[in-house]
N, C-alpha and C positions, 0 to 999 in steps of 0.2 A: 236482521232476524235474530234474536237473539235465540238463544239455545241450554237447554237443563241437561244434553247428555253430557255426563262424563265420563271422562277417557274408559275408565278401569269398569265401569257398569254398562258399558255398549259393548259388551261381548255378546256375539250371536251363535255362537258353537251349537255346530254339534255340540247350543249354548249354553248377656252377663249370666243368664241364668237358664240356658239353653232350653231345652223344653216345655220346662214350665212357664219361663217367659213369653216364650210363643205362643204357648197356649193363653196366658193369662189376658197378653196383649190384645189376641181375636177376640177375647169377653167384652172385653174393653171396647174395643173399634163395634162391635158387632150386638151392643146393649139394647141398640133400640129396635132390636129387631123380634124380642121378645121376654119375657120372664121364665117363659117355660123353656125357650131355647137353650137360652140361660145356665139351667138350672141342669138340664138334659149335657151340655156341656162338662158341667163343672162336676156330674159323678162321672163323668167318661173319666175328667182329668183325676179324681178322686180314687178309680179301678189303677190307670196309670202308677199314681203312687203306691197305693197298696203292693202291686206287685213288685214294684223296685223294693220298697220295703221287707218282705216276706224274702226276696232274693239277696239283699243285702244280711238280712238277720240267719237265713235257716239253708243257702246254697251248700253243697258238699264241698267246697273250695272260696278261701278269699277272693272279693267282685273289687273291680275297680268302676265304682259308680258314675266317675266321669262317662267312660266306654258303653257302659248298659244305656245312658241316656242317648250318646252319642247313637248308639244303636239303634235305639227308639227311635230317633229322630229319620234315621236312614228309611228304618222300616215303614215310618209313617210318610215321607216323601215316595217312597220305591211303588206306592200305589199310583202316582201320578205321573206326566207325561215322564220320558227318558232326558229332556230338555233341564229335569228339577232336580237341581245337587243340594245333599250339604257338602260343606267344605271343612273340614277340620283346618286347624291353624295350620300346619303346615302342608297342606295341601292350597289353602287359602294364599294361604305365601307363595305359593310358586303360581299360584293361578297369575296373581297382579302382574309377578315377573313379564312372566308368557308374552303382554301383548305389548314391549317393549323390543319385543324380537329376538332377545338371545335369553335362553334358559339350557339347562344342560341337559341330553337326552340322548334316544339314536335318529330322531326325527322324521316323525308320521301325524299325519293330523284322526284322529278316528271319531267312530260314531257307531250307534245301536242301531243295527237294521235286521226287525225281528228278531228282536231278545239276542244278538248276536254281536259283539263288538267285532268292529269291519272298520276296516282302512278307507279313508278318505283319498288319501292320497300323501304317499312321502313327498318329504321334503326333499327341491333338487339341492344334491350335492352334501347330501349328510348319511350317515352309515346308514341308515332305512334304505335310501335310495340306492347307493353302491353295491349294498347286499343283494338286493334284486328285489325289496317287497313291492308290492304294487297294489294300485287301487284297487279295494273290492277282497283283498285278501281277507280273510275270515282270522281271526286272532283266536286262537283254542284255548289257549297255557299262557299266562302271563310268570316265568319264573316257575314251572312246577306247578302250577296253581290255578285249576281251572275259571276259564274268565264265565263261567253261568252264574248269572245273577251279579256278578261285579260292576259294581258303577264306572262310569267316565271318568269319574274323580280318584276313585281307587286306582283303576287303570294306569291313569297317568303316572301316581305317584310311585308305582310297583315299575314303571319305564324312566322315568327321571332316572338322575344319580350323580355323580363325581365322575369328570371323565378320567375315562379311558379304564373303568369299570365294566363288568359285561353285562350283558342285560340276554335274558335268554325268553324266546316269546316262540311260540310255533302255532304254525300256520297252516292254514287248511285253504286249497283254492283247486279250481274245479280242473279237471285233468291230473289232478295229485291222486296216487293208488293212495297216498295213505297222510296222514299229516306232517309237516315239514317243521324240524325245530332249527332256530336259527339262531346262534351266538352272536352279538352286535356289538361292539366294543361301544359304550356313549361317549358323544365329542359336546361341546360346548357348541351350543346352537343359533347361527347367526342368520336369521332370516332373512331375506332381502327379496321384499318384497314386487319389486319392477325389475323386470328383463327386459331389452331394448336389444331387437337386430335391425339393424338399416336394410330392408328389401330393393335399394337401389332405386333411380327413377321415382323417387317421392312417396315410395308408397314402406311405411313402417311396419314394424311388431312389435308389440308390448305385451307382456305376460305379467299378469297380476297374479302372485300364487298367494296370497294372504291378505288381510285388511289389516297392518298394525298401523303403529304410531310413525306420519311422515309419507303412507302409504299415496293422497291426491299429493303433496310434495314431488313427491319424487316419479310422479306421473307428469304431472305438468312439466319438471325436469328433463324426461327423457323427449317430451314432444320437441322442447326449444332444442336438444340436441341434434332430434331429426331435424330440424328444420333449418341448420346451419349451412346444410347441402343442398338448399332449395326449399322450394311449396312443398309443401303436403299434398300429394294427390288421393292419399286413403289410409286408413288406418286398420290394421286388424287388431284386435284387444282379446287378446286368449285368459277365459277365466274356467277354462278346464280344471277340473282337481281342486279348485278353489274351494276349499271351504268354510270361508267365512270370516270373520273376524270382526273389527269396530267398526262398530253403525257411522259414527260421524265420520270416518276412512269412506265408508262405500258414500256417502252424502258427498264426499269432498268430491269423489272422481266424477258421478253425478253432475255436478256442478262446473266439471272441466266443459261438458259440452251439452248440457242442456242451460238455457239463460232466464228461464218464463216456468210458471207452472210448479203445481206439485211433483215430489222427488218422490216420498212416502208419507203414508199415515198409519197412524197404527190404533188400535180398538180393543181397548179392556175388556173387562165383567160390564161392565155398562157399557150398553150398546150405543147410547147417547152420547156420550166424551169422546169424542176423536182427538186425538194429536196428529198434527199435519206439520208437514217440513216443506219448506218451499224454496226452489230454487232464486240463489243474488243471479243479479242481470251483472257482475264482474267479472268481465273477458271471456265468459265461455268459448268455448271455440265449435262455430257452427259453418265452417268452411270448407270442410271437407267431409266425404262419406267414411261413415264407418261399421266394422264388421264384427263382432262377436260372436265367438267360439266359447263353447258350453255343452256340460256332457252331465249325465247322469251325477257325478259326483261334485259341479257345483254348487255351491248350499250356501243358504242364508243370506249375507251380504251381497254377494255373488248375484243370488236371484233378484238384490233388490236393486239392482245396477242394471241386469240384464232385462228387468220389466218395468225398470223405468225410461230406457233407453227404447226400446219397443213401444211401448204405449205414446211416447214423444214422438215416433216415428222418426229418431234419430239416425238411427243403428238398425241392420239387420241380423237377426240372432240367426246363427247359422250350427246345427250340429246335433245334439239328441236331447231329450226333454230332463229338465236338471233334477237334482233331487226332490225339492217340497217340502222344504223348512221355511214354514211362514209363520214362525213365532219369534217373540220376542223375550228374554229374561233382563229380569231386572238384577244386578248382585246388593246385594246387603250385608254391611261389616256389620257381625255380631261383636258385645262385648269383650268375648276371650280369646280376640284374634279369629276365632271360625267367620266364616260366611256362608252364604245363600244366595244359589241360583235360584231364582224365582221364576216360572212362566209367567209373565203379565198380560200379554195381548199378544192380539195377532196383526199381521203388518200385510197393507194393503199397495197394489197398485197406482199408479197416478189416476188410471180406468176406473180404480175398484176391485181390482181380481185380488181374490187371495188364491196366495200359490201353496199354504197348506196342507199338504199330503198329494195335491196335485201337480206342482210345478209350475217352470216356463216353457210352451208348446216353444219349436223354432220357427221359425218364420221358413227356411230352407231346413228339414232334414238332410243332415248328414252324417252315415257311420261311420266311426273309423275303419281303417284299409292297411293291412300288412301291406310295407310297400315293398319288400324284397320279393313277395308272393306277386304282387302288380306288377314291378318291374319284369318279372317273368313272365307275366300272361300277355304284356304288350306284343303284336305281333308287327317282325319287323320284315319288310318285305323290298324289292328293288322292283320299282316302277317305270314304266318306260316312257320317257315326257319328251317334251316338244326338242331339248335340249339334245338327248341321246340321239335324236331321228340326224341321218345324214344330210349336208349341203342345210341344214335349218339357221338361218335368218338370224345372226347376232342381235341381241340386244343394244342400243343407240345411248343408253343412258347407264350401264351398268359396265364393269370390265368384266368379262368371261373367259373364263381358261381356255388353254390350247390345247387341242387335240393331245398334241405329245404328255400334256400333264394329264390329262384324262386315260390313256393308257399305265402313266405312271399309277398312278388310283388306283385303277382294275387291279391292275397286278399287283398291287399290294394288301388287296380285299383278298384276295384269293390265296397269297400269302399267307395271308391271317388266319382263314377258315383252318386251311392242313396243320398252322403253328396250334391251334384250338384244339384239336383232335390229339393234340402229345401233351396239354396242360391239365399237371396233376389236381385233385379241388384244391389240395394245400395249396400249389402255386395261385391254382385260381382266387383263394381268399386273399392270398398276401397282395397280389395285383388289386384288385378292392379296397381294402387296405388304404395302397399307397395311394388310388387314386381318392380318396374318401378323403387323406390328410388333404391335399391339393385345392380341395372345395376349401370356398370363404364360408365363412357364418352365416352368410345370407342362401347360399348356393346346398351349404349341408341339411339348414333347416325344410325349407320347401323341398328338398330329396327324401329325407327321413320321416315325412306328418305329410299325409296324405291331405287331409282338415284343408292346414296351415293351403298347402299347394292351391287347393281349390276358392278358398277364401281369397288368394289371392288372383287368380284369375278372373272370379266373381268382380273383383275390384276393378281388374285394368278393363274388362269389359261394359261393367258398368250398365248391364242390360237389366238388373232386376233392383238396382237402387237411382237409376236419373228418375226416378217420378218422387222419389223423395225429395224434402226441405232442404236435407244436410247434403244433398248431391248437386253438380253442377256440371252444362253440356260443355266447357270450355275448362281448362285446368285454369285458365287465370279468373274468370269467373267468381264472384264472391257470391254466395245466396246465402240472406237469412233465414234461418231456422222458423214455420210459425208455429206459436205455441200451442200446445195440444190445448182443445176446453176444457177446462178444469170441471170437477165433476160437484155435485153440491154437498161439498163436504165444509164445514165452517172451520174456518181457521184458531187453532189453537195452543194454546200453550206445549213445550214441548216435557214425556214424564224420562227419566231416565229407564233405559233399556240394554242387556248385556245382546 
């Protein structure tokens, strides 16, 4: 299947002669669409110059005419979706950076929801995250500088910098009496994009926190690592906080486990042009079931993994209905180093769903769960079973304790209760604590993500995914995947998309 995305224009974000080119170019592309159109056009762009002119000749202060246009340009994009940037050159320059994975910043993905720049989700392990910002955080002040009405692009480039510069942004988020300013030292930003915990007994984690360059790479990577230890009995695939990133990254993982069928398609201005992606029959892996975790803040890429994985009946999407970025932008190098985020089309289902302001419903709702709050609500009680009952009947197949160590026990439950009643909270955190370091990776995660816990249970039980293709009644069991019917979409060329 050959393919027209390129790297650096398949961004999905939260995704020479500047204006007058553009404008001039639309004449051009858009001729035969009338005379009068035309014509109606070309005094709009006539009004345009006039006023740069009149501004340039009679302003009460010298104009830097590059800037006024550059302006133009903003103002005349700022009418359309929040998807549509220009890029000045050096904003364009750090865009290309970005989706190689290290750029220098404090490390947060964001996005406009309702006229409001809002956090996507920081990135783990970078000064955004250690600070403490969090998904959903409302972004007030970029630098002193209120962010109303400031683009994505501007954003960004007011939080880049030189590390170990500070970057100052404050924060408005719900239980704050008032807004929060936060000092960030920026580090050099090294995304890595797959997490891999071994859940022991065959069954993994993998955590996709971005789509860059290397991203199915290094997915397929961490599979063969699980699998060094044995089968794969299940997979959970966390695309929480995901925001998004390169289209042919989300195709690629796509393609780890679906082998048949469309991936995506996506639909212009002309409703008649489809471009369709379709999944290579090379080594998919359709041998084990798999689980997807997904929350309100994954977007774009994300969604198009998560509803093609659904639609194939591969995967169960398990968690809360994700964002609803169902478009596509195209980038475009201008002349003078600037570029252009363009909205092109909107990106479709394997089914046909656009998830567009709507989302992916989950197959399993799930919310998240304070688990220090759950842990405390568990109620633990001493029950009195066959085993407790006097002169009762050893078991024939198992060793059981002896009496004497059974009183040993008691007494030291009892022990424990009065030792409880003299344990300061400080003592009592620092025992947490120690015991918290103690736990393996596999043992800390499923304690700490309520989700993560339940996904996996969902797995070893296996009760609401053996009816699926990707599921099998026996772990040694092979079953192939069958492919979803493809919907009558015509197969086409593919257009570049960011």
């Amino acid at each position: 299947m050959k393919s027209k995305f390129h790297k650096i224009s398949l961004f999905l974000f939260v995704a020479s002669m500047g204006f007058l080119g553009l404008i001039l170019g639309a004449l051009v592309t858009h001729s035969t669409e009338g005379k009068a159109e035309a014509t109606d056009r070309y005094s709009d762009l006539q009004m345009f110059t006039k006023v740069l002119n009149l501004v340039e000749q009679h302003y009460v202060e010298e104009v830097d005419t590059k800037k006024l246009i550059y302006g133009g340009i903003k103002g005349m994009l700022a009418s359309l979706d929040p998807h549509t940037n220009f890029l000045p050159p050096d904003i364009f320059s750090e865009f290309k950076v970005e989706t190689t994975g290290e750029f220098g910043g404090i490390g947060i993905e964001i996005s406009v929801q309702d006229d409001i720049l809002t956090v996507i989700s920081p990135i783990d392990d970078t000064p955004a995250f250690k600070a403490g910002i969090k998904a959903g955080d409302k972004i007030v002040e970029i630098e002193g500088k209120s962010t109303k009405g400031m683009t994505l692009a501007e954003a960004v480039e007011k939080m880049r910098g030189k590390r170990g510069s500070p970057a100052s942004i404050t924060i408005w988020r719900e239980g704050f009496a008032a807004p929060k300013k936060y000092s960030i030292a920026r580090e050099i930003i090294k995304v890595k994009s797959i997490k891999y915990t071994d859940l022991k007994d065959g069954y993994g984690y993998i955590r996709i926190t971005s789509f860059i360059e290397h991203t199915g790479e290094d997915l397929k990577g961490a599979i063969e690592k699980h699998e060094k230890s044995g089968k794969t009995k299940g997979l959970i695939v966390d695309l929480r906080n995901n925001a998004g990133g390169l289209l042919d990254q989300a195709i690629e993982v796509c393609n780890t486990f679906i082998n048949d069928g469309i991936i995506v398609s996506t639909i212009g201005r002309n409703k008649k042009d489809k471009d369709v992606v379709y999944a290579h029959k090379n080594g998919a892996r359709t041998d084990f079931p798999i689980i997807v975790l997904m929350n309100e803040y994954s977007a774009s890429a994300s969604e198009i993994v998560a509803g093609a994985l659904q639609d194939h009946k591969r995967a169960v999407i398990m968690g809360t209905r994700s964002f609803g970025k169902g478009s596509v932008q195209s980038v475009v190098e201008l002349g003078d180093g600037a570029g252009l985020k363009l909205t092109v089309a909107r990106y479709y289902t394997p089914s046909g769903r656009s998830i567009q302001a709507q989302g992916i419903e989950p197959d399993i709702h799930l919310d998240p769960v304070d688990m220090e709050a759950y842990q405390k609500s568990i109620i633990h009680r001493k029950a009195l079973r066959e085993a407790d009952m006097e002169n009762h009947l050893s078991n024939d197949t198992v060793i059981t304790e002896q009496p004497e160590e059974k009183k040993t026990v008691a007494a030291s439950a009892a022990d424990e209760f009065w030792k409880k009643e003299k344990i300061t909270e400080k003592e009592a955190k620092a025992k947490a604590e120690a015991d918290d370091a103690k736990l393996t990776p596999a043992e800390r995660l499923v304690k700490k993500d309520f989700q993560v816990a339940e996904a996996l249970n969902y797995l070893k039980a296996g009760t609401l995914i053996h009816t699926d293709p990707a599921s099998s009644s026996s772990p040694d069991d092979k079953v192939e995947q069958k492919p979803l019917a493809k919907p009558s979409f015509k197969k086409a060329s593919q257009t570049d998309a960011s």
